[in-house]
C-alpha positions as CSV (number, residue, x, y, z in Angstrom):
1,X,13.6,-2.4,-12.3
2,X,10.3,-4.8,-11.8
3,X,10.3,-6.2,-15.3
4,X,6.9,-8.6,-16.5
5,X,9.7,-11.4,-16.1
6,X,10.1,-10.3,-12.2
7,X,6.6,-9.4,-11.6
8,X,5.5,-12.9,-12.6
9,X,8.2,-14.3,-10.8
10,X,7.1,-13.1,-7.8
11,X,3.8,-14.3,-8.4
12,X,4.4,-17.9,-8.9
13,X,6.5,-17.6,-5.1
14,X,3.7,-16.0,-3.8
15,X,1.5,-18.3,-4.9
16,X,-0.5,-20.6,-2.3
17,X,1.0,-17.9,0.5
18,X,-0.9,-14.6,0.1
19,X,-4.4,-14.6,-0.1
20,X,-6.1,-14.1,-3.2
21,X,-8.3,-10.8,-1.9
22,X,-12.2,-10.1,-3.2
23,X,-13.2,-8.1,-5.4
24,X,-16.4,-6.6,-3.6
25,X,-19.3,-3.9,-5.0
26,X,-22.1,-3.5,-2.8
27,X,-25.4,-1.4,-4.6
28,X,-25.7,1.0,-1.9
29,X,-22.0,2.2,-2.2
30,X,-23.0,2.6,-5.7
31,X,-25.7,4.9,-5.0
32,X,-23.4,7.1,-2.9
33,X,-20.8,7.5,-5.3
34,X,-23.0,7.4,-8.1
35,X,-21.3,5.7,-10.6
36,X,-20.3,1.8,-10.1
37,X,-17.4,1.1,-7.0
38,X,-15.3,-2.0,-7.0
39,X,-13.2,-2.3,-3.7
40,X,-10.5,-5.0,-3.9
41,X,-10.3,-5.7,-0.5
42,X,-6.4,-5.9,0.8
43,X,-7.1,-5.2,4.3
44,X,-8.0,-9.0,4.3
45,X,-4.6,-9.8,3.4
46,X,-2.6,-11.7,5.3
47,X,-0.8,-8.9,8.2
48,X,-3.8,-6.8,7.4
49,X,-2.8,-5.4,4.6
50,X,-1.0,-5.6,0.8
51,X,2.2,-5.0,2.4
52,X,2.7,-8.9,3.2
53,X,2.9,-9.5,-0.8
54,X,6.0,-7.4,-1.2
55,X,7.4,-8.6,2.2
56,X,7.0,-12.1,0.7
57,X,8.5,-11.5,-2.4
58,X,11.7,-9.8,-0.9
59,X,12.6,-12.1,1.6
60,X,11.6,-15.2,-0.7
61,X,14.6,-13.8,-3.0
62,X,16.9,-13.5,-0.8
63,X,19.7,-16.7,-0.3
64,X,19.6,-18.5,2.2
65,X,23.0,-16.9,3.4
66,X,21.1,-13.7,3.2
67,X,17.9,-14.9,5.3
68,X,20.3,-16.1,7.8
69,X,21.6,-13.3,8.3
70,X,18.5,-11.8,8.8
71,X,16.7,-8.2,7.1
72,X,16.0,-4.9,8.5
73,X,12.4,-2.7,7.1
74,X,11.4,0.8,7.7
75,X,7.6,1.5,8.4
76,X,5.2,2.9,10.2
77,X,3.3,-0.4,10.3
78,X,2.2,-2.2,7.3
79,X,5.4,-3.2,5.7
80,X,6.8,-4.2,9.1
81,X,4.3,-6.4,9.6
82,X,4.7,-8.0,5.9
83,X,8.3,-8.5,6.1
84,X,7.9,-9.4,9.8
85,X,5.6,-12.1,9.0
86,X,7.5,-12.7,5.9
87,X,10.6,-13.4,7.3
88,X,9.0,-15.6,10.7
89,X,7.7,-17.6,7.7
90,X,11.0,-18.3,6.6
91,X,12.9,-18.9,9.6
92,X,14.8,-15.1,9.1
93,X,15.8,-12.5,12.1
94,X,14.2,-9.5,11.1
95,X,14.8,-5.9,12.7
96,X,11.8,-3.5,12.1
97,X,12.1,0.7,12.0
98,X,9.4,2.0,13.4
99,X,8.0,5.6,14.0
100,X,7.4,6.8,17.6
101,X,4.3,7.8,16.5
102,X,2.6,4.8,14.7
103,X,-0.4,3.5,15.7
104,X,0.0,0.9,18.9
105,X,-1.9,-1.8,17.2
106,X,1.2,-1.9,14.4
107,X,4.1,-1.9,16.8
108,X,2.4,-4.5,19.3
109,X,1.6,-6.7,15.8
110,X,5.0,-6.2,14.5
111,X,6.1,-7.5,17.9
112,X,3.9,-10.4,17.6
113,X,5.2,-11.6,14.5
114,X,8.8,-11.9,16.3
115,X,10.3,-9.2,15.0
116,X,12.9,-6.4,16.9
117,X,10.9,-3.1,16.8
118,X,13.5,0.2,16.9
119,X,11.8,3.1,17.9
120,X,12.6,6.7,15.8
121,X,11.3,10.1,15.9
122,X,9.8,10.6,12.1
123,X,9.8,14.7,12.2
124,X,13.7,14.3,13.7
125,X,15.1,11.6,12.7
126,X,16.4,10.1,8.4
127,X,14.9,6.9,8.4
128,X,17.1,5.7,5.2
129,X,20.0,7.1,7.1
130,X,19.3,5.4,10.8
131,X,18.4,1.8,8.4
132,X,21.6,1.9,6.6
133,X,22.9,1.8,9.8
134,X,21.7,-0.7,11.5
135,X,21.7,-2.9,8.1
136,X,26.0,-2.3,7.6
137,X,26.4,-2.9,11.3
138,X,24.9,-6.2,11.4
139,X,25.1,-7.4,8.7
140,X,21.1,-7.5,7.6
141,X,19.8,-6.9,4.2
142,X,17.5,-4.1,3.6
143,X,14.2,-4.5,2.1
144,X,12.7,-1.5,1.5
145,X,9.2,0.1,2.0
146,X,8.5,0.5,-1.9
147,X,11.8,1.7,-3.8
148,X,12.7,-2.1,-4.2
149,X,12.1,-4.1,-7.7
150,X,11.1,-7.8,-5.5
151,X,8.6,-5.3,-3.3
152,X,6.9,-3.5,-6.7
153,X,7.1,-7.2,-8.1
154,X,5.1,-8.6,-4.7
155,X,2.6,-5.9,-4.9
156,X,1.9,-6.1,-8.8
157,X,0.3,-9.5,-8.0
158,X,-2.8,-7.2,-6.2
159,X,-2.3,-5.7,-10.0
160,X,-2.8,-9.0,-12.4
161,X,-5.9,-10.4,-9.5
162,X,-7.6,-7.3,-10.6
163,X,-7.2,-8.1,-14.0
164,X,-8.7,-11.4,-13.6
165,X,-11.8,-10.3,-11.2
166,X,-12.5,-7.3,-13.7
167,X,-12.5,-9.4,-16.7
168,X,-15.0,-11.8,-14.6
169,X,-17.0,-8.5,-13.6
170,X,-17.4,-7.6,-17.6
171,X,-15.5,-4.7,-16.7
172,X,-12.9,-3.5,-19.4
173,X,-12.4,0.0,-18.9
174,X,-12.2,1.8,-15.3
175,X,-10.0,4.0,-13.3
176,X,-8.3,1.9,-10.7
177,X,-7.8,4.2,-7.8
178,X,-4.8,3.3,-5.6
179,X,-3.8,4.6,-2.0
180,X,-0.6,6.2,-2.7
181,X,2.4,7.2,-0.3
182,X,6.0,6.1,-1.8
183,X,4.3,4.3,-4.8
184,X,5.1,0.9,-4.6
185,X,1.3,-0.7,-5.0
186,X,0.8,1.8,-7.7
187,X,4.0,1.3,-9.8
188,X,3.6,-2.5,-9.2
189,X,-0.5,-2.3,-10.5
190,X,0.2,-0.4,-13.2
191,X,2.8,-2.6,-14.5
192,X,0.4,-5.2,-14.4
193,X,-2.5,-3.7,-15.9
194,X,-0.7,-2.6,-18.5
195,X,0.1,-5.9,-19.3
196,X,-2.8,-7.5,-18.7
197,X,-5.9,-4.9,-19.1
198,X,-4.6,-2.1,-20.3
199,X,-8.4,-0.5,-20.9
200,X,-7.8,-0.3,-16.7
201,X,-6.2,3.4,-15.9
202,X,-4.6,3.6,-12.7
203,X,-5.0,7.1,-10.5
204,X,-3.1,7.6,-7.0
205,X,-4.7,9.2,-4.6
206,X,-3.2,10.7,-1.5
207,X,-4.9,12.9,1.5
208,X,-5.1,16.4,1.7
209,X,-1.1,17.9,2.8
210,X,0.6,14.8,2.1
211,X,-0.2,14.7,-1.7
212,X,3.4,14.9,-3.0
213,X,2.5,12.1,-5.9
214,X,-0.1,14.2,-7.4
215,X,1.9,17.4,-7.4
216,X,4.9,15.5,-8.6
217,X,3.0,13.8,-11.8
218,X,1.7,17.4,-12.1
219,X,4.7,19.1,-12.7
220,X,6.7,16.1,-14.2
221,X,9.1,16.7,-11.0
222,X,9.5,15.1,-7.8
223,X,7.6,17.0,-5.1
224,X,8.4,17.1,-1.1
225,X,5.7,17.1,1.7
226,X,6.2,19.8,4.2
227,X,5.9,17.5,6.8
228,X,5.9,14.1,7.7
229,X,3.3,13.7,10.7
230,X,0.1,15.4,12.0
231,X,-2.3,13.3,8.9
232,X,-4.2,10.6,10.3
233,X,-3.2,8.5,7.1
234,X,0.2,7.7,8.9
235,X,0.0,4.5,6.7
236,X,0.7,6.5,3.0
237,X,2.8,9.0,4.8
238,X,6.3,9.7,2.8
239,X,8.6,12.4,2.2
240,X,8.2,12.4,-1.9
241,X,7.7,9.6,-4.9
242,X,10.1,6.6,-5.1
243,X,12.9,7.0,-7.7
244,X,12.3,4.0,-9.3
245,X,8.4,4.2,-8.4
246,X,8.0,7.4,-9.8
247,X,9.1,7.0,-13.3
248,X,6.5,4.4,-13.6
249,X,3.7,6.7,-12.5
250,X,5.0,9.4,-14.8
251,X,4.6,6.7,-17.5
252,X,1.4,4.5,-16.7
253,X,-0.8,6.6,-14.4
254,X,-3.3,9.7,-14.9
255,X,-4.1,12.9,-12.9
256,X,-3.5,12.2,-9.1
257,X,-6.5,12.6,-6.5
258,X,-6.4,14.2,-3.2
259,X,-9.2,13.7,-0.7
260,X,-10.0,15.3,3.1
261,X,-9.1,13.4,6.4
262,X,-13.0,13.9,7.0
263,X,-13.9,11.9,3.4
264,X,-11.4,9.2,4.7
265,X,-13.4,9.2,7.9
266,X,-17.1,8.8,6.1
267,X,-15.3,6.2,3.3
268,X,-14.2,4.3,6.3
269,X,-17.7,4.1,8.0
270,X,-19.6,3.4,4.4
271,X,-16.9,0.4,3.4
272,X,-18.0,-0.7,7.4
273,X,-21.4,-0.3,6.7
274,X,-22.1,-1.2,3.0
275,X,-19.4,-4.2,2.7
276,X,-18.9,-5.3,6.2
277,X,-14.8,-4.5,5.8
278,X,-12.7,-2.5,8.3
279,X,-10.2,-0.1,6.5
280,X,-7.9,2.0,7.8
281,X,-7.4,5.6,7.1
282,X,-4.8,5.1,5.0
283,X,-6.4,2.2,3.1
284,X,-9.5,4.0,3.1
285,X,-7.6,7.1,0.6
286,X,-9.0,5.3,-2.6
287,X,-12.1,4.6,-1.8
288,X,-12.6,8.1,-0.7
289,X,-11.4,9.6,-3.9
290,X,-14.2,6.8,-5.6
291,X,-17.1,8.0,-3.2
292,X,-16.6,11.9,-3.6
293,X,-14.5,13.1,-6.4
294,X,-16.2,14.4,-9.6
295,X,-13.3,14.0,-12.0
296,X,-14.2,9.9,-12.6
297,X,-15.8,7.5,-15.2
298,X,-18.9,5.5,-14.6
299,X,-16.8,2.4,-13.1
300,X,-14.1,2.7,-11.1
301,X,-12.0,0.1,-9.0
302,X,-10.3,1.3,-5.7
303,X,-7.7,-0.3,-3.3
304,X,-8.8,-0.9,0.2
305,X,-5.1,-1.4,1.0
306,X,-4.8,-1.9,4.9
307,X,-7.4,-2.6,7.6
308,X,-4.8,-2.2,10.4
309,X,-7.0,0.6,12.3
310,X,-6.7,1.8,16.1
311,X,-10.6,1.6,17.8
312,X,-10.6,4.9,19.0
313,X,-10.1,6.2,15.0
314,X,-12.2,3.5,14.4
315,X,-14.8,4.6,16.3
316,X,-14.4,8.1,15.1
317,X,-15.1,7.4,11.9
318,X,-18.4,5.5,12.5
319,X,-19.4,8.0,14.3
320,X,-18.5,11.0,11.7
């Protein structure tokens, strides 16, 4: 489990190699939301995204026995280019399991950063199964996407800088909205804020037909998606909560929110025109949910967790 001992662990290793992200607000965002938006801005992380702070953490854990060895990651983007990066960083082999279907600009990055890219079908094929796989058979330690104590501990960190920037802000109480597929950034920031500002209530939200987090915290159960693909989101695309994410949410988190693709779309063309940031559609989730959802206090703070974006959606959105 990420203990406070783990997450500040992680922290102190991370430290002087992630990038400590802004905390922007921009007036006119404001006045489209109508209540006060703070965007800490993750798709200027290092990879693009938060991702590269749990990557970090993981591989930074490992021996050196196990980094010689080399790691294997599932992902349809961001974490393989966190761990990819990661583990380049640290002189590891790393094996990345991608989706057939993720955007080009992720595989071709994940490339980039040296990493092995295996191809899957997402809608055919077990991830966890074809990863165990290829991890026994070679010998290559799994990190995983958000199930994985060092990777909540990595993404907390996003967790205690809010802390910090909203205590500089004057702001003491606010829902801090999260984009929310397995859970990882969400268990790992609500750990944190707990901690650390506890007046600072941490929502998920999730797009419209993937929102297994909010029907799960819902009906105190883990909840499936239908599907896997077809959401332009791919980014916060997963089957159902974590199992060691989810008991976190269950215990830290309030009501989950659940927004359209075509709010995505407009939050991704207002963060573009208002702050001058490019988010992705599945980084764009929160910020959505803090633009157009009714069911929110007068300040909120929202995750703008990945700015790893194809031009043609791109393009779509700023022209929505």
């Amino acid at each position: 489990m990420a203990s406070l001992n783990l997450i500040n662990a992680a922290a102190a290793r991370l430290a002087g190699h992630s990038r400590r992200t802004p905390l922007l607000n921009a007036p006119l965002l404001d006045r489209v939301a109508g209540r006060r938006v703070f965007v800490k801005a993750e798709c200027l992380q290092w990879t693009g995204s938060f991702k590269f702070r749990g990557g970090w953490s993981a591989v930074s854990a490992l021996t050196p026995d196990q980094r010689a060895r080399g790691v294997i990651a599932f992902s349809s983007g961001n974490h393989a280019q966190g761990v990819a990066l990661a583990a380049a960083r640290h002189g590891a082999p790393c094996t990345i399991l991608m989706p057939a279907d993720a955007p080009g600009v992720k595989i071709d990055n994940t490339r980039a950063y040296g990493a092995t890219v295996v191809l899957y079908d997402r809608a055919r094929q077990d991830r966890d199964a074809l990863g165990a796989a290829l991890a026994a058979n070679h010998g290559l330690t799994l990190i995983r996407p958000y199930d994985d104590p060092q990777v909540i501990a990595g993404q907390a960190s996003v967790g205690l800088e809010i802390a910090e920037q909203a205590t500089e802000a004057g702001v003491t109480t606010a829902d801090v909205l999260t984009c929310c597929g397995g859970g990882g950034l969400t268990a790992g920031i609500a750990l944190a804020l707990a901690a650390h500002a506890p007046g600072l209530r941490v929502r998920p939200a999730e797009p419209e037909g993937f929102d297994d987090t909010a029907r799960s915290l819902a009906t105190g159960t883990r909840q499936r998606n239908a599907t896997l693909s077809g959401s332009i989101c791919d980014a916060i695309v997963t089957p159902t909560p974590g199992d060691l994410t989810f008991p976190i949410l269950q215990r830290l988190c309030g009501p989950g929110l659940v927004v359209t693709e075509d709010q995505v779309l407009r939050a991704m063309a207002l963060a573009f025109a208002h702050l001058r940031i490019v988010v992705e559609p599945g980084g764009a989730v929160a910020l959505a949910a803090a633009l157009f959802s009714s069911d929110l206090p007068e300040t909120v703070i929202c995750t703008a967790s990945g700015g790893n974006v194809d031009p043609g959606i791109f393009a779509r959105a700023l022209a929505a």
